[in-house]
C-alpha positions as CSV (number, residue, x, y, z in Angstrom):
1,X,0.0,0.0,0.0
2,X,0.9,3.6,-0.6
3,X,0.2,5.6,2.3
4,X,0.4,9.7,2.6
5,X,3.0,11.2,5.0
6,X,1.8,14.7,6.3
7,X,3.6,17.2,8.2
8,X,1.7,18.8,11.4
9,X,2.7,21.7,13.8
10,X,2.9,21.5,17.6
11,X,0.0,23.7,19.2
12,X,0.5,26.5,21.3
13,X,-0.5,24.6,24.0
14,X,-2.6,22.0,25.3
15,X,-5.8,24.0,24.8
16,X,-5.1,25.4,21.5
17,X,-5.5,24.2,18.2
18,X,-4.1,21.3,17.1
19,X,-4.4,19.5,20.4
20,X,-5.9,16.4,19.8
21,X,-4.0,15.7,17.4
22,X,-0.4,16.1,18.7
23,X,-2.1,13.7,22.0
24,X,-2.4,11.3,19.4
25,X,1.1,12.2,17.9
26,X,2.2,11.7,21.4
27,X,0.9,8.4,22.5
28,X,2.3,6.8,19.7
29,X,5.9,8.1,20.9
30,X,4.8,6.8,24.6
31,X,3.3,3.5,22.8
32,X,6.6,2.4,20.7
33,X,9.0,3.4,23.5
34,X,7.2,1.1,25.9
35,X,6.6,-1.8,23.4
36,X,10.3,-1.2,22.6
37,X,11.9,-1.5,26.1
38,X,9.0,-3.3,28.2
39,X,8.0,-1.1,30.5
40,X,6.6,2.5,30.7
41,X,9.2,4.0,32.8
42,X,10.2,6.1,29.9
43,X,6.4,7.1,29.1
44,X,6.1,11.5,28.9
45,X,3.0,13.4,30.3
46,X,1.4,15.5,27.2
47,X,3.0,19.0,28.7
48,X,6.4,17.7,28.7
49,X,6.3,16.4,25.5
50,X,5.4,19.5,23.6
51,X,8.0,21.5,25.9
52,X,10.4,19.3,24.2
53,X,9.0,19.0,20.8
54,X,8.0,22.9,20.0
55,X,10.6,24.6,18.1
56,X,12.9,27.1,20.4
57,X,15.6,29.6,19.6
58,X,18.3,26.9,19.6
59,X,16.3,23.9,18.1
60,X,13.3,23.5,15.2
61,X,12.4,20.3,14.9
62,X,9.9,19.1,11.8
63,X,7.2,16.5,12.5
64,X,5.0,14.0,10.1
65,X,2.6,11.6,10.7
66,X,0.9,8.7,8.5
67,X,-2.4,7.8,9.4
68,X,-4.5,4.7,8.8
69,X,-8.5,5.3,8.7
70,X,-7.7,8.4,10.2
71,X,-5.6,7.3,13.0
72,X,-2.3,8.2,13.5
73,X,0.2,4.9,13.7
74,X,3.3,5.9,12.6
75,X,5.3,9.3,12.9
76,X,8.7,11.3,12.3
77,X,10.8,13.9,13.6
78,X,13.7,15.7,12.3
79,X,15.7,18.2,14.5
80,X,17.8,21.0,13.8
81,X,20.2,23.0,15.3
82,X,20.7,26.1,13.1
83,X,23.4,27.5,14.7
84,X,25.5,24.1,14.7
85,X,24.9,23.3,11.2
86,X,28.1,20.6,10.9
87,X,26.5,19.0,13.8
88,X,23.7,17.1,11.1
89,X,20.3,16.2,11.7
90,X,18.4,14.1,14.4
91,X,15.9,11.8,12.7
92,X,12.9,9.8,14.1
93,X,10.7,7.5,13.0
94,X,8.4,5.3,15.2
95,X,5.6,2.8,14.0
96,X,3.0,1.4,15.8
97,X,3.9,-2.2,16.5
98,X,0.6,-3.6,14.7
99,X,1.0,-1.2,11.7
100,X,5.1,-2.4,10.9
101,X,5.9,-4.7,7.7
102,X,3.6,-2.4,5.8
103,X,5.8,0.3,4.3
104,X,4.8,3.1,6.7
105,X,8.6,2.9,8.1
106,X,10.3,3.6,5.2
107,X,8.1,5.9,3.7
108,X,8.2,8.2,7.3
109,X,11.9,8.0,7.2
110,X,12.0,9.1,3.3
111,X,10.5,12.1,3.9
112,X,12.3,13.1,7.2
113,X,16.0,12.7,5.5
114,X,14.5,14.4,2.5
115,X,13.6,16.9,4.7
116,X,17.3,17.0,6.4
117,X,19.3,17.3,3.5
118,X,16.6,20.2,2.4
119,X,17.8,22.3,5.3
120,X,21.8,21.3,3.8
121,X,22.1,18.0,6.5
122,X,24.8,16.2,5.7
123,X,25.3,13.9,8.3
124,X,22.2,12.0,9.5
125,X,21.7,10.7,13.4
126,X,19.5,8.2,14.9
127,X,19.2,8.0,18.7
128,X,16.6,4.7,19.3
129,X,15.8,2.3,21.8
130,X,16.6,-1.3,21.2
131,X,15.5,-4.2,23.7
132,X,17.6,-5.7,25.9
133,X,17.3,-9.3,24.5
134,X,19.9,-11.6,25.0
135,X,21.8,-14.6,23.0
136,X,21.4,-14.8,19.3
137,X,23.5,-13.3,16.1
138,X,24.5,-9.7,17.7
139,X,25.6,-6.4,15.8
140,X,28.7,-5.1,17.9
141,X,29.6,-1.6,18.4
142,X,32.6,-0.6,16.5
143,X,33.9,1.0,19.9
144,X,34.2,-2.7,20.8
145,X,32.2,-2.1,23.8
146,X,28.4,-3.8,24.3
147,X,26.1,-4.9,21.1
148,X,22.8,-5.3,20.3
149,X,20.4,-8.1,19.0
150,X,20.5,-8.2,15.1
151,X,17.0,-9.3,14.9
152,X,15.9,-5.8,16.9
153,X,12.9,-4.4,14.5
154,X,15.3,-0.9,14.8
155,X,18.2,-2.2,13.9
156,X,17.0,-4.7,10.6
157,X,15.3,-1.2,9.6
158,X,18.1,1.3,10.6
159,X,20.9,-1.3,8.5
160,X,18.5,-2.4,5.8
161,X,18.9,1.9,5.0
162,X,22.0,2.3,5.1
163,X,22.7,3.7,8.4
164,X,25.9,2.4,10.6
165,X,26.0,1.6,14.2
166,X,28.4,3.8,15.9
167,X,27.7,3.7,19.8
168,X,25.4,2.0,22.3
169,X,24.1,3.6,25.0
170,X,23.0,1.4,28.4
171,X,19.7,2.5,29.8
172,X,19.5,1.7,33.4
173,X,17.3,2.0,36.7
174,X,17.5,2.7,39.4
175,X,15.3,1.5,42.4
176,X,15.2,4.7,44.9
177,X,13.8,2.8,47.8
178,X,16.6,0.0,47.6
179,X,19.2,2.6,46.4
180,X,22.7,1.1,47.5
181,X,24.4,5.1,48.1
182,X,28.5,4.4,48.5
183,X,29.1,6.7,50.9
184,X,32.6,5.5,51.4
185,X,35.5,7.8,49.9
186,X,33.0,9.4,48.3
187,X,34.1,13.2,49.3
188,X,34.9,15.6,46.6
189,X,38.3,16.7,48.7
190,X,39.6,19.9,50.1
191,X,40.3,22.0,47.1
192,X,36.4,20.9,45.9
193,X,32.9,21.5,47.5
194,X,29.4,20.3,46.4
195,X,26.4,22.3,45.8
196,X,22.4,21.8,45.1
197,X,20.0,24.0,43.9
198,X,16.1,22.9,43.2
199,X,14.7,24.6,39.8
200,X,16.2,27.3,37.5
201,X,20.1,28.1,38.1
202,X,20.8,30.7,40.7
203,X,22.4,33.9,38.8
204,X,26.1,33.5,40.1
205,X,26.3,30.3,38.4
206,X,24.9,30.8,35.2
207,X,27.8,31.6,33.7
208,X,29.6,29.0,34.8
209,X,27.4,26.4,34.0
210,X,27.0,27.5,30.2
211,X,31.0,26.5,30.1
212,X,29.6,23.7,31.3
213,X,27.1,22.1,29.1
214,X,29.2,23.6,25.9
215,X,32.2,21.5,27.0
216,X,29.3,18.4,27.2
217,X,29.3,18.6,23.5
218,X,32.0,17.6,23.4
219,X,33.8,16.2,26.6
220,X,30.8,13.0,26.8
221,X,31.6,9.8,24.9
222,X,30.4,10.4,21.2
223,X,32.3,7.7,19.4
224,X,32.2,7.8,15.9
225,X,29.2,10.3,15.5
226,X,29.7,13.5,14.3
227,X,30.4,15.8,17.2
228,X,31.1,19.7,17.2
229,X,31.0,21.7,20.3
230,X,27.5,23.2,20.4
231,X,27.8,26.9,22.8
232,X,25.9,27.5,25.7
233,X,25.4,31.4,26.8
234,X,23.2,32.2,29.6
235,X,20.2,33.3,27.4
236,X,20.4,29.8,26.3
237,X,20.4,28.6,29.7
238,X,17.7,30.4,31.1
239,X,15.4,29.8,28.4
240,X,16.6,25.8,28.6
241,X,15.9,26.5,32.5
242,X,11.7,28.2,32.2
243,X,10.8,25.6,29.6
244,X,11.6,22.6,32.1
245,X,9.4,24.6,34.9
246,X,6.8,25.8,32.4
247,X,6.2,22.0,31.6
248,X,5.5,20.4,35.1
249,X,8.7,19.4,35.6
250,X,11.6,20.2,38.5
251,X,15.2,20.4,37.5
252,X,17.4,19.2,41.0
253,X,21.1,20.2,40.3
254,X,24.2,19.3,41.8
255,X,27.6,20.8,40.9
256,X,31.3,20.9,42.1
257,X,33.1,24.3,42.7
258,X,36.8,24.4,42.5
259,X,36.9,26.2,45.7
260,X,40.6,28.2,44.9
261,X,39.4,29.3,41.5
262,X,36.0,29.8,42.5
263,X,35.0,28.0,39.0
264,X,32.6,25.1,38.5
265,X,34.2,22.0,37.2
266,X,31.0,19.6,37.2
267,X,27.7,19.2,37.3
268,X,25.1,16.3,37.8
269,X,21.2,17.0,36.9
270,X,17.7,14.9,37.2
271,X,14.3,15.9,35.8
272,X,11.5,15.1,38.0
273,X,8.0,15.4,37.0
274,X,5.6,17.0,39.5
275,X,2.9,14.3,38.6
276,X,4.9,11.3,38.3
277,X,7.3,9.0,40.0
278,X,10.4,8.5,37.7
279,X,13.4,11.1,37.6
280,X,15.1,11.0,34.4
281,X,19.2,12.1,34.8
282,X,20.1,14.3,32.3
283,X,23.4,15.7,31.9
284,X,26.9,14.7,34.1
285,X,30.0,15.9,33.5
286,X,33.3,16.2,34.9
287,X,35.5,18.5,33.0
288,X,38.4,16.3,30.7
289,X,40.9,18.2,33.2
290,X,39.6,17.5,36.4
291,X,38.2,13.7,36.5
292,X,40.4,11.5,38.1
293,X,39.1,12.9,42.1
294,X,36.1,10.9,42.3
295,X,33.9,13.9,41.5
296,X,32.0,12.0,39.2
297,X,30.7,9.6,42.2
298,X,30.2,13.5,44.7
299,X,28.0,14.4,42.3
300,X,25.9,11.3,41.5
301,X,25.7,10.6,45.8
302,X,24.7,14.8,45.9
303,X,22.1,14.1,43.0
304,X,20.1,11.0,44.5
305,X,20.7,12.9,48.5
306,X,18.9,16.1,46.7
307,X,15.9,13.8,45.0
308,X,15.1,11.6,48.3
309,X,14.7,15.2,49.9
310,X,12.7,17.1,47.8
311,X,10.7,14.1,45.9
312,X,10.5,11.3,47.6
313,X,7.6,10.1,45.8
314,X,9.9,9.1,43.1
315,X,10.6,5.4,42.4
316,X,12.4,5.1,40.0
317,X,15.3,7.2,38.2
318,X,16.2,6.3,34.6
319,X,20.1,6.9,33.3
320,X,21.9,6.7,29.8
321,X,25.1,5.7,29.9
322,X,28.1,5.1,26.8
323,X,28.9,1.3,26.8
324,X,32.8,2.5,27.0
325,X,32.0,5.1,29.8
326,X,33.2,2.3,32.2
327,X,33.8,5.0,35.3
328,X,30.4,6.2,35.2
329,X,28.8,2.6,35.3
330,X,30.9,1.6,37.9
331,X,29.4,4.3,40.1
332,X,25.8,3.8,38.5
333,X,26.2,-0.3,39.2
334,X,27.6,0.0,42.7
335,X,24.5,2.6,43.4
336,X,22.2,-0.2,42.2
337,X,21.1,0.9,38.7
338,X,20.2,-2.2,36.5
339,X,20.3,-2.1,32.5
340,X,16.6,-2.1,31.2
341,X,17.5,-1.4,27.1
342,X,19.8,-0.3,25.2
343,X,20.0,3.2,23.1
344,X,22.3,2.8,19.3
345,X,23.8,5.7,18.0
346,X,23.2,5.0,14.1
347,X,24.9,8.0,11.6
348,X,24.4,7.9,7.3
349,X,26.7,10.7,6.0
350,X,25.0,12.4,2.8
């Protein structure tokens, strides 16, 4: 079958036009991700999906959907930096399980790296989940750390297109109420000092912690993707900052201060949603320079300390982690996190 690919615009908001339809857009990302991995740990309320899927001053992002007797069961996403241009293009394509083998895959993804190599892409990312099913044939990461199953529905589609497998990506879990928190050796040391904040960045630190997250760019594991440092100023962080609190969600922060040079060398943050009861850890860093102290574990210990406090409603907190980022699992797996999927980075130069 043929079957038409449309492109739709996120509403305003939740009460505007176009509503209905992006909930539908959205349960189909919630449906896939849970078929995917086997549990809905990972599943989005509808305002912090469109927080993360409306276009802001440092991202646009494209979206299409296929329908099938009016119901939408398969869509796409491409996403842009404009100011990173050398960085490529994040692509997206998810199908309803009971809709795949049809054709609606390949004709979502046509039109997304169409659209890609429109706005002058020419390097093409994939970021998807992939079970955690073991034994089998298995497609290796060419890091030569961790692989996936080869008969993963995302990876027959991603290589049968021509895309290569270039990192993988643990997802783990952590169980908060059986949390096992290393306390032992655990201190930052005397020339370093922890702090927390809850929400937005205090003002001191702002500056500090756009260094920060433009060194993640390109200080984190990327293997062989495409990486180019991507800035950070403090508009950039403030706006990153009111769209995380404007969405039901609470940003808990932890970060390292080199106490002689006043400067902050690291930083540690988890996402909670004020309805739910799983905290999703975003970014952690350690400056290249600086690792080496055990800051890594300080700010992992001051993270989880920070989320029992303030939410202890939370159950659950869900990690990504490089396969060849062997210090940061060692702290995750010694704090009890457990792998629950796995996450390839795929890349198709153009």
């Amino acid at each position: 079958m043929t079957y038409a690919v449309d492109e739709i615009s996120m509403p305003e908001s939740l009460e505007a036009a176009g509503a209905e339809q992006f909930l539908e857009y959205a349960a189909v990302r919630n449906a896939v991700e849970t078929h995917t991995l086997g549990t809905g740990l990972l599943s989005m309320a509808p305002p912090e999906i469109l927080a993360e899927y409306r276009d802001n001053p440092h991202r646009v992002r494209r979206h299409f959907v296929v329908r099938d007797d009016g119901r939408i069961v398969g869509r796409g996403m491409v996403t842009l930096r404009p100011h990173v241009p050398d960085n490529g293009a994040y692509l997206m394509v998810d199908v309803l399980p009971s809709h795949r083998g049809r054709g609606i895959g390949a004709a979502i993804l046509r039109t997304v790296e169409q659209a890609a190599v429109e706005s002058a892409a020419h390097v093409l990312k994939v970021a998807v989940p992939h079970s955690a099913a073991p034994g089998g044939e298995r497609l290796a990461s060419p890091t030569g750390f961790g692989d996936v199953s080869a008969a993963d529905a995302g990876v027959r589609f991603l290589t049968s297109h021509g895309y290569a497998l270039e990192q993988i990506t643990r997802i783990s879990t952590l169980d908060t109420a059986a949390a096992a928190v290393p306390r032992v050796s655990a201190g930052p040391g005397a020339d370093h000092r922890v702090i927390t904040w809850v929400g937005p960045t205090p003002a001191g630190w702002v500056g500090h912690l756009a260094v920060l997250r433009t060194r993640m760019s390109t200080d984190a594991p990327s293997a062989g993707l495409v990486a180019v440092a991507d800035p950070w100023d403090a508009a950039r962080i403030r706006e990153h900052d009111e769209r995380i609190a404007g969405s039901g969600r609470t940003m808990l922060t932890a970060a390292v201060e080199h106490v002689p040079s006043g400067a902050l060398v690291g930083f540690s943050e988890l996402i909670c949603s004020d309805a739910g009861t799983v905290a999703i850890q975003e970014d952690t860093l350690v400056l290249r320079e600086r690792r080496g102290r055990r800051l890594g574990t300080a700010l992992k210990l001051a993270t989880t300390d920070l989320l029992l406090r303030h939410a202890p409603e939370v159950e659950a907190v869900v990690t990504w982690n490089a396969e060849e980022n062997r210090p940061m699992l060692d702290v995750n797996e010694a704090m009890g996190f457990r792998a629950i999927g796995y996450e390839g980075g795929w890349q198709k130069r153009v």
